[in-house]
C-alpha positions in Angstrom: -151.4 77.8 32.7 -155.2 77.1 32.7 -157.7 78.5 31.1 -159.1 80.7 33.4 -155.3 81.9 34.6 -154.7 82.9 30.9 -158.3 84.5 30.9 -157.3 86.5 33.7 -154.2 87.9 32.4 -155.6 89.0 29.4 -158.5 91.2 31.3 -155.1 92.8 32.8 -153.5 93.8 29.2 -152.2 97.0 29.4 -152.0 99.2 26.1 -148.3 99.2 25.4 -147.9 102.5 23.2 -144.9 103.6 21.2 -144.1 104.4 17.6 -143.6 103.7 14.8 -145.2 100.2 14.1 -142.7 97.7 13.5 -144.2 94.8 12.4 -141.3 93.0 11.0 -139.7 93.0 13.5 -142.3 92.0 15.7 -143.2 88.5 13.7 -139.2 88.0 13.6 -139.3 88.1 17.4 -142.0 85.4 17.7 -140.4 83.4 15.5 -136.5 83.8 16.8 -138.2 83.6 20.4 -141.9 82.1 21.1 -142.0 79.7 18.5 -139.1 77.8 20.5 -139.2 74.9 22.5 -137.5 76.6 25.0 -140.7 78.9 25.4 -142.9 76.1 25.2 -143.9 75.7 21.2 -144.0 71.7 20.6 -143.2 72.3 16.5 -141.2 69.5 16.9 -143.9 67.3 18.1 -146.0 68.0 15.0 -148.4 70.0 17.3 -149.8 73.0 14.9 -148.3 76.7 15.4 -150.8 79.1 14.9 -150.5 83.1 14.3 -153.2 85.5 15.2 -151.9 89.1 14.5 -154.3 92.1 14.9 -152.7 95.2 13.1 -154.1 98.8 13.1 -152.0 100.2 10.5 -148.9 100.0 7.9 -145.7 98.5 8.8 -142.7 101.4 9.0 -140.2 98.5 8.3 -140.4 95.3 5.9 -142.5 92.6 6.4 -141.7 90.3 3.5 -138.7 88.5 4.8 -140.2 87.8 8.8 -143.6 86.6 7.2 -141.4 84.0 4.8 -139.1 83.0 7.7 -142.7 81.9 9.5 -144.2 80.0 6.6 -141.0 78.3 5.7 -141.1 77.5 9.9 -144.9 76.2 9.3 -146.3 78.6 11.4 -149.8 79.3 10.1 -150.3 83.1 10.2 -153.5 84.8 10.4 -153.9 88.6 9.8 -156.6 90.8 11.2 -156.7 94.4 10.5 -158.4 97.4 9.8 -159.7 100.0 7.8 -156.1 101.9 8.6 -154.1 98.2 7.8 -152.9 98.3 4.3 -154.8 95.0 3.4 -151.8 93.7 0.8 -149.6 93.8 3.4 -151.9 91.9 5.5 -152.0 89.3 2.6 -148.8 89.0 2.3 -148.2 88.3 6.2 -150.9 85.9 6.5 -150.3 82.2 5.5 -152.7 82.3 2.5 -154.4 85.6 0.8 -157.6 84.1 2.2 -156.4 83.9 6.1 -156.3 87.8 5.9 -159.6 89.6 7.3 -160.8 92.6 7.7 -163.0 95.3 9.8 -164.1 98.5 9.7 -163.1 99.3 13.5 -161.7 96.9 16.4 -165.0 97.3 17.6 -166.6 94.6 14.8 -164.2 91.8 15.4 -167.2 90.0 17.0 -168.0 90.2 13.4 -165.6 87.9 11.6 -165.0 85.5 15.1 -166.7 82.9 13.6 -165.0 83.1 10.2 -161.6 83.0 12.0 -162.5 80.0 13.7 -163.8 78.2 11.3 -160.7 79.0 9.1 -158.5 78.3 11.6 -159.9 74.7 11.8 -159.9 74.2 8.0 -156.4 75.0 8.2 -155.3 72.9 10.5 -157.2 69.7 9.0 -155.3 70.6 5.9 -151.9 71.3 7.6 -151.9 68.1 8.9 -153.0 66.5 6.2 -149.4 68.1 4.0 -147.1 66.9 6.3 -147.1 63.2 5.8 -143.8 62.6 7.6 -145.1 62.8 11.4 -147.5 60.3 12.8 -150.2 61.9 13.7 -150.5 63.2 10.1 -149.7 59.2 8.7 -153.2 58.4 10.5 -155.4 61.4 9.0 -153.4 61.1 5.5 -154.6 57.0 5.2 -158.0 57.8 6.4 -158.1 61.1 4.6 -161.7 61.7 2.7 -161.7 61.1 -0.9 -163.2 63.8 -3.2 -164.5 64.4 -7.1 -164.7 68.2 -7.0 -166.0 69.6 -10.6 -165.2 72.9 -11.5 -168.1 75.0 -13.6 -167.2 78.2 -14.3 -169.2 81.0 -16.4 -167.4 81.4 -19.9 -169.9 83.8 -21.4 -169.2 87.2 -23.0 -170.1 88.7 -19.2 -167.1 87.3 -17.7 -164.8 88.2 -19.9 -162.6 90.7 -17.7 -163.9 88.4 -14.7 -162.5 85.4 -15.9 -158.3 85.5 -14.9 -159.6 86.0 -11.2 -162.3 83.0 -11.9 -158.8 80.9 -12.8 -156.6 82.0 -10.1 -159.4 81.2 -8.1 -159.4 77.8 -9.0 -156.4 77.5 -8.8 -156.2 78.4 -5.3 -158.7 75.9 -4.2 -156.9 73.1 -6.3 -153.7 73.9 -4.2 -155.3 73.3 -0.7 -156.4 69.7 -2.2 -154.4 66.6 -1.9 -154.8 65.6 -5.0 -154.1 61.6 -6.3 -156.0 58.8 -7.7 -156.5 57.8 -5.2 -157.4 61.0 -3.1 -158.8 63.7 -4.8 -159.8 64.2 -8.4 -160.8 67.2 -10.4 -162.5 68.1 -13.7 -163.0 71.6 -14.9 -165.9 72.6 -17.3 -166.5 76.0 -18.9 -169.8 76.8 -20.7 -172.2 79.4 -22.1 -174.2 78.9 -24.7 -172.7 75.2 -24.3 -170.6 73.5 -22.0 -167.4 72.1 -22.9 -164.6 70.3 -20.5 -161.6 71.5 -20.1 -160.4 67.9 -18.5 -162.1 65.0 -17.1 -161.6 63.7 -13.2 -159.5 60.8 -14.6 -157.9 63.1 -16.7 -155.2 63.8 -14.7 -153.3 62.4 -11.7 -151.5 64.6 -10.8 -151.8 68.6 -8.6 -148.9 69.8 -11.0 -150.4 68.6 -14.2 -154.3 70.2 -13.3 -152.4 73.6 -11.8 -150.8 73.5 -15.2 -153.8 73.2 -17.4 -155.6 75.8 -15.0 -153.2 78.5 -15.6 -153.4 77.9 -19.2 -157.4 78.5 -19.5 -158.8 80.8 -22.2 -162.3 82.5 -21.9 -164.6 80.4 -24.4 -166.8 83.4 -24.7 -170.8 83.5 -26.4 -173.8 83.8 -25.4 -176.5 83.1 -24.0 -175.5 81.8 -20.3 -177.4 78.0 -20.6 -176.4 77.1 -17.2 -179.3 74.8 -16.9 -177.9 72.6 -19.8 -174.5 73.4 -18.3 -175.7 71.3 -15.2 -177.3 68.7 -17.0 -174.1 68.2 -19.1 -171.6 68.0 -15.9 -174.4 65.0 -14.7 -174.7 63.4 -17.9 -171.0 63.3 -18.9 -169.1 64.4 -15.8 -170.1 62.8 -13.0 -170.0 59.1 -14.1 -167.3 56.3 -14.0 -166.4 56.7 -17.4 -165.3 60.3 -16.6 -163.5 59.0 -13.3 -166.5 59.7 -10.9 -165.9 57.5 -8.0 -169.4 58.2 -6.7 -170.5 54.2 -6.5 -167.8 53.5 -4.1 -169.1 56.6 -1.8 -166.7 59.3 -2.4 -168.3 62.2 -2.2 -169.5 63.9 -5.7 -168.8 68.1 -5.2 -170.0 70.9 -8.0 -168.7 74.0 -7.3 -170.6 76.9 -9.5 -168.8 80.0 -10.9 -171.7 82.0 -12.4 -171.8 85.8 -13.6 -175.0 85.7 -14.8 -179.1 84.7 -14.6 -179.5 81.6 -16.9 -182.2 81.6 -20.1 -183.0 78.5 -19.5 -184.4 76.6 -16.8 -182.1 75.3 -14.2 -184.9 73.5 -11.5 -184.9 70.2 -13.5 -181.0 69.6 -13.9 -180.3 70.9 -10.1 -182.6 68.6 -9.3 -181.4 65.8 -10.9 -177.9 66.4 -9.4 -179.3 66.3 -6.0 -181.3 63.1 -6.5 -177.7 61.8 -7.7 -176.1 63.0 -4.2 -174.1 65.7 -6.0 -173.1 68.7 -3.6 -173.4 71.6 -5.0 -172.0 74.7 -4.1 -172.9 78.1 -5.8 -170.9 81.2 -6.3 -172.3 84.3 -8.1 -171.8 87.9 -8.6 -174.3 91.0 -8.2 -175.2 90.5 -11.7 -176.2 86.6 -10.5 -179.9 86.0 -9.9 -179.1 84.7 -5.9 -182.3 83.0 -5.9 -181.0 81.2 -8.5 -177.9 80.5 -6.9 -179.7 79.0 -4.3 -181.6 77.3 -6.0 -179.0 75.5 -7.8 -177.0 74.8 -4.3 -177.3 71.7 -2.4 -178.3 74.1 0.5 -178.9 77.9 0.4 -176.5 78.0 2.8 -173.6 76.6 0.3 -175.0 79.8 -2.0 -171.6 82.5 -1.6 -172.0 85.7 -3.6 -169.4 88.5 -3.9 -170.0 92.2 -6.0 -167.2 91.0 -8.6 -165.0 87.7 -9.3 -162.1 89.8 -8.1 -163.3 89.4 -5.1 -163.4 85.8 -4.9 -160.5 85.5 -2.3 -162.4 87.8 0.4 -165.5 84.1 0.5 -162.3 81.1 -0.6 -162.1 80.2 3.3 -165.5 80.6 3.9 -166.1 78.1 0.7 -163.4 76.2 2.1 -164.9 75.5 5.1 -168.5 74.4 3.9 -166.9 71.8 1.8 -164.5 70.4 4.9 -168.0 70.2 7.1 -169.7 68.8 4.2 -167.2 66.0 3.4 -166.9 65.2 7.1 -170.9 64.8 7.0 -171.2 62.5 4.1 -167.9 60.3 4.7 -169.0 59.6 8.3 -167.0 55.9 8.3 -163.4 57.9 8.4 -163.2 59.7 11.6 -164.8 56.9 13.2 -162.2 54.7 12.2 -159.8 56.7 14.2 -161.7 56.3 17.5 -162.1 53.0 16.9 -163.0 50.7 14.2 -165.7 48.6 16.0 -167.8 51.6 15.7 -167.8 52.3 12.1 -170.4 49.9 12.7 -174.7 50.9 12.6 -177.6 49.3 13.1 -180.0 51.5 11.1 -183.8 51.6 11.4 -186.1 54.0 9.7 -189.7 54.1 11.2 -191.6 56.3 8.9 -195.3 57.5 9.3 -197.2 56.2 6.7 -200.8 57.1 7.6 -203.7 59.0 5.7 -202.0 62.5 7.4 -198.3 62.1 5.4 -200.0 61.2 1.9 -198.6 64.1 0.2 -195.4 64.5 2.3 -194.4 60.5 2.1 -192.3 61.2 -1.6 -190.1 63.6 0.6 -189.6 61.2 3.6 -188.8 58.3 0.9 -186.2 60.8 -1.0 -184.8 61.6 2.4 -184.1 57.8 3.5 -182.6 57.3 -0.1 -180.3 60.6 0.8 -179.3 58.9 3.9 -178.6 55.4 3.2 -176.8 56.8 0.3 -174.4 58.3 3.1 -173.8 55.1 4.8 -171.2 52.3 4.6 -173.6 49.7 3.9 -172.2 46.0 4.1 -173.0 43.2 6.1 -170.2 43.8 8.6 -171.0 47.6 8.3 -174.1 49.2 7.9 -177.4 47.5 7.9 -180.6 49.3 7.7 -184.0 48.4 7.7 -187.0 50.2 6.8 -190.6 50.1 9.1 -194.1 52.2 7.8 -196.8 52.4 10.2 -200.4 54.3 10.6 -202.6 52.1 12.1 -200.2 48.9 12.3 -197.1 48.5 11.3 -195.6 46.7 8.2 -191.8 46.1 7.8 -190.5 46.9 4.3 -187.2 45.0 5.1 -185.1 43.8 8.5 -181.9 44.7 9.1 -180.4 41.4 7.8 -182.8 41.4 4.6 -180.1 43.0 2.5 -176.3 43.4 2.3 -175.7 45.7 -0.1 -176.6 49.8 -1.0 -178.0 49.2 -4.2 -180.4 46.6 -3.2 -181.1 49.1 -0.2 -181.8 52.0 -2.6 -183.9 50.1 -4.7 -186.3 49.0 -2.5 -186.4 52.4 -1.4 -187.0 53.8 -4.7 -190.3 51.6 -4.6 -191.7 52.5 -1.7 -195.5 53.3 -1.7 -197.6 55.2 1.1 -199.6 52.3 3.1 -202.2 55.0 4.7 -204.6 54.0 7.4 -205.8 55.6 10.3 -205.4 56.8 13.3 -201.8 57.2 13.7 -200.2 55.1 16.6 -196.8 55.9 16.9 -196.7 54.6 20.3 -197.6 50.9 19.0 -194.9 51.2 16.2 -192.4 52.2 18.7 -192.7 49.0 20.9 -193.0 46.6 17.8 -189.3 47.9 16.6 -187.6 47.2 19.8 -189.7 43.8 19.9 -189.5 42.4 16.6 -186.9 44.5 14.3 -183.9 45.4 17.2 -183.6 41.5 17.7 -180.8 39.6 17.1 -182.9 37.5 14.7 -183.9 40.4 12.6 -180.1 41.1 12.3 -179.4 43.6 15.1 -176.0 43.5 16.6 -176.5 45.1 19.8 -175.1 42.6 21.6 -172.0 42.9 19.7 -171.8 46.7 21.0 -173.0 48.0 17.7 -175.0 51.5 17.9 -178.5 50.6 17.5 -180.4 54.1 16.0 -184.0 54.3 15.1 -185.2 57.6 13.0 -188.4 58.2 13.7 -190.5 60.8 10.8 -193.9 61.2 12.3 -196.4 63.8 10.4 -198.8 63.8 13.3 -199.5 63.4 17.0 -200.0 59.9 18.1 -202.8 58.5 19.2 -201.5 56.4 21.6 -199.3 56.5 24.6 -195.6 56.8 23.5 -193.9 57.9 26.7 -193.5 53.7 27.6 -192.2 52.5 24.3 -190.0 55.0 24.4 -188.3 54.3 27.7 -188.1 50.6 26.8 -185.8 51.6 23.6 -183.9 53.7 25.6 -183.3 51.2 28.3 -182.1 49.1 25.6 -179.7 51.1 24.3 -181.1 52.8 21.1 -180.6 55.7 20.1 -183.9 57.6 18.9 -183.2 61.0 15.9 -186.9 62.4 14.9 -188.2 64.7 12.5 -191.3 66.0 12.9 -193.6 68.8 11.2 -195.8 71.4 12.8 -198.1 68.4 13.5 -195.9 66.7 15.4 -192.7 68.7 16.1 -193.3 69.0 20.2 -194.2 65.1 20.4 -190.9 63.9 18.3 -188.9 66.2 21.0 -190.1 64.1 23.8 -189.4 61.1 21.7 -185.7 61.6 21.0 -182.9 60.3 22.8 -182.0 64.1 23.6 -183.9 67.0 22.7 -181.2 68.1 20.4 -181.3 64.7 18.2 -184.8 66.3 16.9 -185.4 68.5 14.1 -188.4 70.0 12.8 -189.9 71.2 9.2 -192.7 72.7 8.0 -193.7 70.4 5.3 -191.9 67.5 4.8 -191.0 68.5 1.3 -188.5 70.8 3.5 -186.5 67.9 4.5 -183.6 68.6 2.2 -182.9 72.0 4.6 -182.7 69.9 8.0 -180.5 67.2 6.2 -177.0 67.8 6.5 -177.8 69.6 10.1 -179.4 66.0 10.8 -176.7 64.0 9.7 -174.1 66.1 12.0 -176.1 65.3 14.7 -176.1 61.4 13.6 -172.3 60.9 12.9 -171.4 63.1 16.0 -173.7 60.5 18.3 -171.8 57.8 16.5 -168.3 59.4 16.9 -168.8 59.9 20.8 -170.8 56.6 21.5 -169.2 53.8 22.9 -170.6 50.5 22.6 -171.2 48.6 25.6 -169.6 45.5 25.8 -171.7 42.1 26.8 -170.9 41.1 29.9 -169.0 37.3 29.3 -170.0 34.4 32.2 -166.9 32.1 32.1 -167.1 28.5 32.8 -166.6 29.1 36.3 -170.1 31.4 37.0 -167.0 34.6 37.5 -168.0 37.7 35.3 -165.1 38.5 33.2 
């Protein structure tokens, strides 16, 4: 059936009527009957079976035995209800206590559609990635993304009755991670006054041996809540290769905050200083959490959850879940290219940044922002290269794409970058010297070896000069133009870009860090879908081959 065939017969549903609800019976008819072959289910073909029940009410007969019979099947069972479902029941159906929402009335499932899909797409990255005997899974499982996810969680004399739900919490997170050496690694810190570790990321190797030493936590207790030295501490002494931090070789670095409190001291430096380190943080608080704080601590306000007590914690897991999976699909973008093919985990990366009188103040921000970037890529000489252009006036080239090979050497340079200023701004100018002078094979571009060629443009102003022919010449050649503008320039940057969605816009530039992770998407999704041309070859004979 096509899509619009099974639209159509859906329109037609009929209510069907009838008492008592049976909803044992009814999940051991879909499993005895339409999760078959013989109905069209291709189980067998490693294809994932999903389960969306919608349930108004409590089941007359038992559910338990059905609902196992379809897990031990690997069926992945998602339960709706409502304000009449008895929600443990609901639970207990669903494939995970986290897969079970809820609504007030039918008529706020619009609601909780997002959340359903979303979760629906975590689960079936991690379903595939459990089931390491089918072939499709082989290929996700070796190119799997590798994690160090650090637990902090609040051991102050608030959490105290809060704390067994902050565990099991963990511990449900831990068990949806594939967790290896060589895969993912965890460390768990508690604090208060002061922050201890429970165990280090290279403490153990094992999901058995960390589930074991989860279960086993006891509240440390005292006061006050420091979680400003807390953070500092988990930097310091956490996140580093002694501690098994694998954050020079690129895997990404993930905090994930458990706090039931406001902090006494300051937490602005410390977040800060995780950030600039290309930690992730993600924040969880309580309604005795300062949110502001939360969100300030986060990577992104966005990664700030919040729930009225810890025992709540499963009703926001998926959600959590889910903004980890998108993050570590943003920040390893080298893995699902590898899949499509493994020419183009290959970029040519060229920053053009406005470095005129108008960006004095803002031109920190833009340099931070490269520097969050490049520390995304898989830099190498047969990988990544990037090079770095400022222009006002003129334009100088900080360093071509062949200048260096390596991250660090990258970053570094970076790190030193100073505002050139000058006036008036002609981005138009700077435009034409990059595909001239920097996207040449001389200045190491490989666009003629069918590598994606990308400029990203940050302009702080409108140009003075014409931009509209520069811009088609790029684009004729093939690159592929992201731009950030402010509300100086915002409009002009649209016209710039490849495609008006490859733009973003700030306020300041100091509000980069908001647009970031929304920007990358947009960058690793390009590279995903592009295919490089390949150069037409002249044999011997004059025939094109």
């Amino acid at each position: 059936m096509r899509k619009e065939e099974v639209v159509d017969t859906v329109r037609g549903l009929k209510h069907k009527g009838g008492r008592p609800l049976n909803t044992g019976a009814a999940l051991q008819y879909v499993r005895d009957y339409v999760f078959t072959a013989s109905s069209g289910s291709r189980r067998l073909e490693s294809v994932p079976q999903i389960l969306i029940l919608l349930n108004g009410g409590r089941s007359f007969d038992n559910v338990d035995k059905p609902a196992s019979a379809l897990k031990e099947l690997g069926v992945l069972v998602f339960g709706i209800g409502t304000r009449s479902s008895d929600s443990r029941e609901l639970q207990k159906i669903s494939y995970d206590p986290s897969y079970a929402l809820s609504v007030s009335e039918f008529t706020d499932l619009p609601n909780i559609q997002q959340q359903l899909l979303s979760a629906m797409n975590t689960a079936i990255i991690q379903d595939t990635t459990m089931t390491p005997t089918l072939i499709p899974t082989i290929l996700v499982e070796s190119q799997a993304p590798r994690r160090d996810v650090v637990f902090l969680l609040d051991g102050s004399d608030g959490t105290r009755s809060g704390f067994p739900a902050m565990r099991d919490f963990v511990q449900r997170v831990v068990e949806t991670l594939s967790v290896d050496e060589n895969k993912d690694r965890v460390a768990v810190v508690q604090y208060s006054r002061d922050p201890a570790a429970q165990f280090y990321l290279n403490t153990y190797t094992t999901k058995g041996e960390i589930l074991n030493t989860v279960r086993g936590l006891r509240h440390k207790g005292g006061r006050p809540l420091n979680t400003g030295a807390a953070l500092q501490y988990v930097r310091d002494n956490v996140f580093t290769a002694s501690s098994g931090s694998r954050r020079l070789e690129g895997v990404p670095q993930l905090l994930i905050l458990l706090s039931g409190g406001r902090s006494v001291d300051n937490v602005d430096t410390p977040a800060s200083a995780l950030k600039e380190l290309g930690v992730l943080v993600f924040g969880i608080g309580t309604r005795s959490s300062d949110s502001r704080e939360l969100q300030r601590i986060s990577h992104d306000p966005s990664y700030a959850l919040s729930v009225s007590d810890f025992t709540d914690l499963p009703s926001i897991q998926q959600q959590l879940l889910s903004s980890v999976e998108a993050v570590v699909i943003d920040v390893t973008p080298e893995s699902p290219t590898v899949l499509v093919d493994h020419d183009t985990a290959r970029k040519d990366v060229v920053f053009l940044l406005d470095g005129s009188d108008g960006t004095r103040n803002g031109f920190p921000a833009m340099r931070d922002f490269v520097q969050r970037v490049v520390e995304k890529l898989n830099v190498g000489g047969d990988k990544d290269r990037v090079s770095v252009v400022q222009y006002g006036r003129d334009q100088e080239v900080n360093f071509y794409l062949n200048t260096y090979t390596t991250k660090g050497d990258i970053l570094d340079i970076v790190r030193g970058l100073r505002h050139r200023g000058g006036r008036p701004l002609n981005t138009g100018a700077a435009l034409q010297y990059v595909r001239d002078n920097v996207f040449t094979a001389s200045s190491g571009s490989r666009s003629q070896e069918g590598v994606p060629q990308m400029l990203i443009l940050l302009s702080g102003g409108r140009s003075n000069d014409n931009v509209e022919i520069p811009v088609s010449a790029l684009k004729e050649s093939g690159v592929l133009i992201f731009g950030i503008g402010n509300r100086n320039s915002s409009k002009e940057v649209q016209r710039i870009a490849s495609d008006p969605s490859y733009s973003q816009s700030v306020s300041e530039f100091s509000d980069l860090p908001s647009v970031q992770d929304k920007f990358f998407s947009s960058l690793i999704t390009v590279h995903v879908g592009a295919t490089p041309i390949s150069p037409t070859v002249i044999g011997k004979t004059g025939c094109i081959i």
